[in-house]
C-alpha positions as CSV (number, residue, x, y, z in Angstrom):
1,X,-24.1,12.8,39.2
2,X,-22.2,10.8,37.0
3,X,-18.0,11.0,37.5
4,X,-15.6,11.8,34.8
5,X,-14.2,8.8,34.5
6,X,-17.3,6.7,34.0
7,X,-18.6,9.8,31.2
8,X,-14.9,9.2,29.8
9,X,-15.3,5.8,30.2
10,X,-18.4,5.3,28.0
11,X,-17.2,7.7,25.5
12,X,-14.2,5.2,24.7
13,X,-16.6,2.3,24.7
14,X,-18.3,4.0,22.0
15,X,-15.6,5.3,20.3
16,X,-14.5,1.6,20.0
17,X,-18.0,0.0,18.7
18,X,-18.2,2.8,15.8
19,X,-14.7,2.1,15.0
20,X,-15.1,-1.3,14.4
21,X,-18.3,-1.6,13.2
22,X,-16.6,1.3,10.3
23,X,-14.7,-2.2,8.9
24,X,-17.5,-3.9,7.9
25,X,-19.9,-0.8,6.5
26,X,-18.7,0.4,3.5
27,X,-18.6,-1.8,-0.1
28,X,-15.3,-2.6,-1.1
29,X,-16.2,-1.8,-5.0
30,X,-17.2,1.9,-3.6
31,X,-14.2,2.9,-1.2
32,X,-11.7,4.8,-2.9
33,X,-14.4,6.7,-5.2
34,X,-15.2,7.2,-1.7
35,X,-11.9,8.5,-0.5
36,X,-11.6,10.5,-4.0
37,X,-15.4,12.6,-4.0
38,X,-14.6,13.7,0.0
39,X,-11.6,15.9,-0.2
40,X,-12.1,15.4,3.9
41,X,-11.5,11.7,3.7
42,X,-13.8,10.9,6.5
43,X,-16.3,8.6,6.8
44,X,-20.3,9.6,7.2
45,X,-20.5,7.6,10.3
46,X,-17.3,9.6,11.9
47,X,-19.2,13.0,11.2
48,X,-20.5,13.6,14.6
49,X,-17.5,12.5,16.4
50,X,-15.0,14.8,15.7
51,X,-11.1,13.1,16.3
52,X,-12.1,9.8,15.7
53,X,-9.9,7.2,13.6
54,X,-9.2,3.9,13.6
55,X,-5.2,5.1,12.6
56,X,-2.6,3.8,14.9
57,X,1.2,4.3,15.0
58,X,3.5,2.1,17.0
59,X,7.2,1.3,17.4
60,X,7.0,-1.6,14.9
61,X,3.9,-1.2,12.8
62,X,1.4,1.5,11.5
63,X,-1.9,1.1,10.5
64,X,-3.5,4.5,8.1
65,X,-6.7,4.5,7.4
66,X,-8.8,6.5,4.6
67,X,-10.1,9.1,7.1
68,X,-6.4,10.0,8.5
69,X,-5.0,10.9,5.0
70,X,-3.6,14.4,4.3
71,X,-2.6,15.4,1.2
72,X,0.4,17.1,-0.9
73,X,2.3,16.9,-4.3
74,X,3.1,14.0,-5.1
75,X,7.2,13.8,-5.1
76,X,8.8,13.8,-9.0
77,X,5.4,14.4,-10.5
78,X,3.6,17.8,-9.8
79,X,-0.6,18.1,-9.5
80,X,-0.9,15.3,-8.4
81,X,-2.2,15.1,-5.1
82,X,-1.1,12.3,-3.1
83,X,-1.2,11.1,0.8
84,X,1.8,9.6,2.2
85,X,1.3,6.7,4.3
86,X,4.4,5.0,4.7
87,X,7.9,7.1,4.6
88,X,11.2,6.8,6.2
89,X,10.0,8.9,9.3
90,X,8.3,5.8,10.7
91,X,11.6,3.5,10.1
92,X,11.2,2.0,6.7
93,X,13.8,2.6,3.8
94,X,10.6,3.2,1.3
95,X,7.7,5.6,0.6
96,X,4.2,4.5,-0.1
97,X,1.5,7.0,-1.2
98,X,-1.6,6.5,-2.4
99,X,-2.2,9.2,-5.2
100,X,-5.1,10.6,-7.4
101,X,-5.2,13.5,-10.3
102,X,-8.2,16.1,-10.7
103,X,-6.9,16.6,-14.5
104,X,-5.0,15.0,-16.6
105,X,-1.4,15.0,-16.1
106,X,1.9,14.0,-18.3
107,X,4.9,13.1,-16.3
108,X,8.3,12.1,-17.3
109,X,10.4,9.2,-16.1
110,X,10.5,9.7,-12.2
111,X,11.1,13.3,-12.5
112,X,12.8,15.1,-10.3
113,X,13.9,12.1,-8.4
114,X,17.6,11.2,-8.4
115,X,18.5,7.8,-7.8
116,X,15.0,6.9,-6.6
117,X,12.9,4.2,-8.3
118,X,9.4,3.9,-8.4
119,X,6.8,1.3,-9.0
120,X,3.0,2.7,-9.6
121,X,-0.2,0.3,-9.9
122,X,-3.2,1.7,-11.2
123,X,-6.3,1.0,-8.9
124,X,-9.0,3.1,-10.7
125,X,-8.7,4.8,-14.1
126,X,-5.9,5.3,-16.3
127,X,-2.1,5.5,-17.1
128,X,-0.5,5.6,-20.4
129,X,2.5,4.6,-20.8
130,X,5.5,4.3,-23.2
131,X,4.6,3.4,-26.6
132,X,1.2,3.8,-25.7
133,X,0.6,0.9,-23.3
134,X,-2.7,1.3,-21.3
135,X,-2.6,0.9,-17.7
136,X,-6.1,0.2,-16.0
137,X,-6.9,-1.5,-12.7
138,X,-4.2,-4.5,-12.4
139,X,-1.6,-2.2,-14.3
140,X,1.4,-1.5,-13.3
141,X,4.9,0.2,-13.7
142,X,8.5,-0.2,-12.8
143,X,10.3,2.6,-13.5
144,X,14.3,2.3,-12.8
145,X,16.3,5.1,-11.0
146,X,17.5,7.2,-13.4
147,X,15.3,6.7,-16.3
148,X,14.5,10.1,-17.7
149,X,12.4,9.5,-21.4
150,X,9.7,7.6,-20.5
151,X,6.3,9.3,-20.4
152,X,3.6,9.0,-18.3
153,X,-0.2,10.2,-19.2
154,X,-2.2,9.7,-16.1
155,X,-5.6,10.3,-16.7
156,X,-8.5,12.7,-14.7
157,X,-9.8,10.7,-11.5
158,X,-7.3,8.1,-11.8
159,X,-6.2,6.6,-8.6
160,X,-3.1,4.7,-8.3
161,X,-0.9,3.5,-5.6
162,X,3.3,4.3,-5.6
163,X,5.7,2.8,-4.1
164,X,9.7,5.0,-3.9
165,X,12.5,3.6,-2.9
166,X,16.4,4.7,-3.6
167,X,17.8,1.9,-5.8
168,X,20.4,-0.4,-3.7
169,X,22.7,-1.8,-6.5
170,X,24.7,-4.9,-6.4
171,X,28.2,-5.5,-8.0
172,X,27.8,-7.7,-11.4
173,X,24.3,-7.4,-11.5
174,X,23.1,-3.9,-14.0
175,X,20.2,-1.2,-13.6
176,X,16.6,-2.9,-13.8
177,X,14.8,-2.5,-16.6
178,X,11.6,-0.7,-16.9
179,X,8.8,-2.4,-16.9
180,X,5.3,-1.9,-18.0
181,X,2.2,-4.8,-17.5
182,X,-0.5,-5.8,-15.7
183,X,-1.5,-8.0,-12.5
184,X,-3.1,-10.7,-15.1
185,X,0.2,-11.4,-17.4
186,X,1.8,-12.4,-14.0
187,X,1.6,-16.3,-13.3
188,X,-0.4,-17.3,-10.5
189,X,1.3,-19.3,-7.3
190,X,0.4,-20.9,-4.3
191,X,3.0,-21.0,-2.4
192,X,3.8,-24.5,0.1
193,X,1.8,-24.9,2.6
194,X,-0.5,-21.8,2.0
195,X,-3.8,-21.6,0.2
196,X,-3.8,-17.9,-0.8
197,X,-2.8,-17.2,-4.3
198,X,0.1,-14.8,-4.8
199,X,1.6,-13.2,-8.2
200,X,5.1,-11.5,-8.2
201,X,4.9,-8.3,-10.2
202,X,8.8,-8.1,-10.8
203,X,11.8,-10.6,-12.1
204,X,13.4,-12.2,-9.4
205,X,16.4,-11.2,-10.9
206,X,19.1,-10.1,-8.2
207,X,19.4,-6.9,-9.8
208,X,15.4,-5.8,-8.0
209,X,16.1,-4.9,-4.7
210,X,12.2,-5.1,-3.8
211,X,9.2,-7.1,-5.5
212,X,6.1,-6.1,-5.2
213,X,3.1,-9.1,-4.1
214,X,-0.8,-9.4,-4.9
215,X,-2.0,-11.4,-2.6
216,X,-5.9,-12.9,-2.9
217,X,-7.8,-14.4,0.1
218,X,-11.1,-16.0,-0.3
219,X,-13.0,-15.5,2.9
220,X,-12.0,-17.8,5.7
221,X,-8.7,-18.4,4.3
222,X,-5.8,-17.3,6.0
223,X,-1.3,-17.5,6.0
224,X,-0.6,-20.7,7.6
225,X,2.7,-18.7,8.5
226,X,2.9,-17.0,11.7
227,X,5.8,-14.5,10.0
228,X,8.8,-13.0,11.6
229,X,11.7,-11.8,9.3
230,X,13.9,-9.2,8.6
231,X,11.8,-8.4,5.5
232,X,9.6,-4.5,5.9
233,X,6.7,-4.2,4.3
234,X,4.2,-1.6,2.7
235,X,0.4,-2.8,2.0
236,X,-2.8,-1.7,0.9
237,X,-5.9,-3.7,1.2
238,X,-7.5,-3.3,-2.4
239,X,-10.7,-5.0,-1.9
240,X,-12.1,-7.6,1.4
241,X,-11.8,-7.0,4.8
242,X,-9.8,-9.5,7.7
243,X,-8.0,-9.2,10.5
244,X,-4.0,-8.9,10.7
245,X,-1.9,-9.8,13.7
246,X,1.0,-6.9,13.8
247,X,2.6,-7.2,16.7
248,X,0.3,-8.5,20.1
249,X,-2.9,-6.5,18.5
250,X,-5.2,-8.1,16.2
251,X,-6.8,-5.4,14.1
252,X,-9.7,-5.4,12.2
253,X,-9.0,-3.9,8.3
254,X,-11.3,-3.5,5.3
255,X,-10.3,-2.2,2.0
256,X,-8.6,0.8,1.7
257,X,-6.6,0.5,5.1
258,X,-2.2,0.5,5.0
259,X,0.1,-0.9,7.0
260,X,3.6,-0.7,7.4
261,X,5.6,-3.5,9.2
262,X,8.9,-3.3,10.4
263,X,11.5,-5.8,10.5
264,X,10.3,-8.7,12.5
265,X,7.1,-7.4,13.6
266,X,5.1,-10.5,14.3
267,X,2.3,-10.8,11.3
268,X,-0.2,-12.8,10.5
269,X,-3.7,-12.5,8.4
270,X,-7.2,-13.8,8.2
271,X,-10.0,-13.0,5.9
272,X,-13.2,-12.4,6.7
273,X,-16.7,-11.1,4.9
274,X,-18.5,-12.7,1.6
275,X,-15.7,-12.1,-1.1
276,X,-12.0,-12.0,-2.4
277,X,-9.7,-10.5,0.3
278,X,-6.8,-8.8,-1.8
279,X,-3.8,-7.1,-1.1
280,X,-0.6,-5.5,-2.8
281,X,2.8,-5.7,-0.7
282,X,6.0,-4.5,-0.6
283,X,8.7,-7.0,0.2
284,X,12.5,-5.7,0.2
285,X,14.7,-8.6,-1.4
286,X,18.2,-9.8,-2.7
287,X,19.5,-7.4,-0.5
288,X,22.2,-8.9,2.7
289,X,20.6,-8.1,6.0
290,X,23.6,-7.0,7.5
291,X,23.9,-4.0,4.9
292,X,20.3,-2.8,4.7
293,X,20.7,0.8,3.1
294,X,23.8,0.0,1.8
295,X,25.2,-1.0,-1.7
296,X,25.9,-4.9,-1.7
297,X,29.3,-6.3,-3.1
């Protein structure tokens, strides 16, 4: 007869293959009118093995993937259904939700929010914005705390990502202003020593307390950086798959997988597969470390 342990054993072992083989299955051009059409956001090959997810939480990092996401109103803007993957309850001094509308929805400034601003970046469909500036995939939005006029249009079956944070202000330096463009206005860098190409959504005017990076990888590249810094960060892989170091794990990701990393988690990435890795990243800046939630003088 076989023993528990060994039936427990081989469970985990398969468990472990299907998980990672899950990375490399699904087509990156397909995977979040994936996530949309299956209100249970699991995958086809999890459907026999009920509890299975490739989702992790630690101390110093998360990794959420499409089949762990649970949904509710978005914050600010109601029907909109959106999954929180990154909120203060894990440590970080942002929110990151990945959001999508059944109908189409008009929305005001950040709504209901007080001294919160918000970013959004459109990943599928459409957002129009103040004097009618249309957002598709590559748009994006900065919209300062306390900004109550402009309006919002987001379309049916739009997906976008948003990123909240409450605004840090800085003596001499004024409100942000908002901010509506897209990925391709944004000059592209390669920063010194890397080979990846990265564009900075925002000014890197001191009165931004966060920017917001798109990062592309072409497969077999990866940062030449092994990072450690005070710095969090909130991700989403848009399209690709890799591997990122967090911590002393190395963890195999494919698009539609976040992670949040917490001050000076070890990180590090590497791209794998047959096309563009890309991410988009939240990077808290022009803020003094010793004052992280607090206003700077």
């Amino acid at each position: 007869m076989v023993s528990t342990e060994l039936r427990a054993l081989v469970w985990v072992l398969v468990f472990a293959i299907i998980g990672y083989a899950t990375v490399f299955a699904a087509a990156d051009a397909t995977v979040y009118e994936q996530i949309r059409a299956s209100r249970s956001r699991s995958w086809s090959f999890f459907s026999s093995l009920p509890g299975a997810t490739r989702s992790v939480v630690r101390d110093n990092y998360a990794l959420v993937t499409p089949e762990s996401h649970v949904y509710a109103d978005l914050p600010g803007w109601p029907r909109i259904a959106a999954a929180c993957l990154i909120s203060p309850a894990m440590g970080s001094h942002f929110s990151m939700y990945l959001a999508f509308s059944s109908s189409e929805v008009e929305v005001k400034g950040c709504g209901s929010l007080q001294d919160v601003e918000r970013f959004i970046y459109v990943i599928e469909g459409e957002v129009v914005g103040p004097n009618d500036k249309r957002l598709q995939p590559g748009g994006f939005a900065y919209i300062p705390a306390g900004e109550s006029d402009a309006i919002f249009s987001i379309k049916e079956s739009s997906v976008f990502l948003v990123y909240d944070r409450q605004y840090q202000s800085m003596a001499g330096e004024g409100v942000p202003p908002l901010i509506v463009d897209h990925q391709d206005n944004i000059q592209v860098e390669v920063p010194d020593g890397e080979v990846f190409r990265l564009r900075r959504l925002l000014p890197m005017s001191k009165s931004f307390d966060f920017n917001i990076h798109v990062m592309d990888f072409d497969p077999g590249e990866f940062l030449n950086v092994k990072e450690v810094h005070y710095n969090q960060h909130g991700l989403l892989l848009l399209t690709g798959m890799g591997v990122y170091r967090l911590g002393d794990d190395y963890i195999p990701v494919t698009a539609g997988d976040a992670i949040y990393m917490a001050p000076f988690v070890p990180q590090w990435f590497g791209a794998l597969g047959k096309e563009i890795s890309r991410y988009i990243i939240y990077k808290d800046t022009n803020r003094n470390p010793l004052f992280p939630s607090a206003t700077c003088v």
